[in-house]
C-alpha positions in Angstrom: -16.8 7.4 1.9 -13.2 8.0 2.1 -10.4 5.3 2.0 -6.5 5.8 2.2 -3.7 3.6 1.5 0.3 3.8 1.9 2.8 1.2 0.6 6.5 1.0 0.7 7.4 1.5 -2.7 10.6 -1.3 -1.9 7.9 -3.7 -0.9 6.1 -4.0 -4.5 10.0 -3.7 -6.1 10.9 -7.0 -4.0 8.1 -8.7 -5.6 8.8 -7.3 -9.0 11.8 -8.6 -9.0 10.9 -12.5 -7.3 7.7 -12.8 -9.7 8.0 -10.5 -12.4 4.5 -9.9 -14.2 3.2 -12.8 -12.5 3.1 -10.6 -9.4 1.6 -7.9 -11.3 -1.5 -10.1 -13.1 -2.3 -11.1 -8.9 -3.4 -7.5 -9.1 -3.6 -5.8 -12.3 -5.3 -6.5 -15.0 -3.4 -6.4 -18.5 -4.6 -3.2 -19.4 -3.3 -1.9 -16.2 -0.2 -3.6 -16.3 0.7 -1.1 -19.7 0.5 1.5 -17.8 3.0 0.8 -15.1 6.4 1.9 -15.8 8.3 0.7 -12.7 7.8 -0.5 -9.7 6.5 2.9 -8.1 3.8 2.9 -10.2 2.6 -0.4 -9.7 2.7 0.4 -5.5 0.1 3.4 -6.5 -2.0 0.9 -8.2 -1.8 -1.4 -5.2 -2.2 1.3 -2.8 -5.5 2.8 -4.8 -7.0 -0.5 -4.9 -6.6 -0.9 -1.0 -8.1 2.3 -0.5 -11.4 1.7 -2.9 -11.5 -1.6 -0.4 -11.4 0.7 2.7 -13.9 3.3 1.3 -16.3 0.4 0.8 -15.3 -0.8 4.3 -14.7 -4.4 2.9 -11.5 -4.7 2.1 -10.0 -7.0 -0.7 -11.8 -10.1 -0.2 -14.7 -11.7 -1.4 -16.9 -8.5 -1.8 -14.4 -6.5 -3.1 -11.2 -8.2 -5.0 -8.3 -6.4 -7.1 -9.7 -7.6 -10.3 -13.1 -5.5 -9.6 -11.2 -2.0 -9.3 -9.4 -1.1 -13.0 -7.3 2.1 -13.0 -6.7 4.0 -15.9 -5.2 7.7 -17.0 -7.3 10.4 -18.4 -6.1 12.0 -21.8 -4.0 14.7 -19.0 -2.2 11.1 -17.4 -4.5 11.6 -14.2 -5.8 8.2 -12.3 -8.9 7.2 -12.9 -11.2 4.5 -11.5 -13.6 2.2 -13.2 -15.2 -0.2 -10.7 -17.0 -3.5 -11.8 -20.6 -3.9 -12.0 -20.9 -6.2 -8.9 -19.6 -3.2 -7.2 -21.4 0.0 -8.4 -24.7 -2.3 -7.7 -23.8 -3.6 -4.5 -22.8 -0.7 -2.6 -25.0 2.0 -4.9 -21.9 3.6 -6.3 -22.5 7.1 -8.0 -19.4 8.9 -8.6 -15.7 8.3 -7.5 -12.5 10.2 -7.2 -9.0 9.0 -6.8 -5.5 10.4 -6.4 -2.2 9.0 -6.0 1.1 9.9 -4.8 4.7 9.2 -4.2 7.6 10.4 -2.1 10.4 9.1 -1.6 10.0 5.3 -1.3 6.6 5.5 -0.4 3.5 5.5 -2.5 -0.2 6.8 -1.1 -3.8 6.9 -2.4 -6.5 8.7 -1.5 -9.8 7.7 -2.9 -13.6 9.1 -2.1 -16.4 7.6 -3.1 -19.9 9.2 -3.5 -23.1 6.7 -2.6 -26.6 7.1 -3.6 
């Protein structure tokens, strides 16, 4: 399953700058909130999260909600995705992938998930 996202990076820099963390902590868990470093990087967080809703076909909701999708870097700085329990056993997760992008004030996830 395949899911894709795009986000205007101004979008998430608006609420950045309303809410500050707060806005973040809707979304992010304080692990991932370390590993933003402006408000393009937390818009590639958003946008991976909506795509892991689309490639479950759920989107963020009850099934699926931010807080069960965690993103992390790899020892290299790559994205990587660690998705709850609830998740992997409800939709027979095996395997994921996830990459993330930004130009100009747009940022864009691609994520593909591998099913049993």
């Amino acid at each position: 399953m395949i899911g894709v996202d795009l986000i205007k990076t101004s979008r998430m820099n608006g609420l950045m700058g309303r809410f500050g963390e707060k806005a973040l902590l809707k979304f992010l868990s304080p692990d991932e909130i370390k590993l933003v470093k402006n408000y393009k990087t937390a818009s590639g967080f958003w946008a991976t999260k909506e795509a892991v809703s689309k490639a479950l076909g759920v989107g963020i909701g009850k099934e699926c909600s931010f807080h069960d999708i965690k993103i992390s870097k790899t020892p290299k700085g790559a994205p990587k995705l660690e998705l709850s329990q609830k998740i992997m056993d409800n939709f027979n997760i095996k395997d994921t992938s996830v990459s993330i992008t930004h130009d100009g004030e747009y940022a864009i996830a691609v994520v593909a998930i591998q099913t049993s």
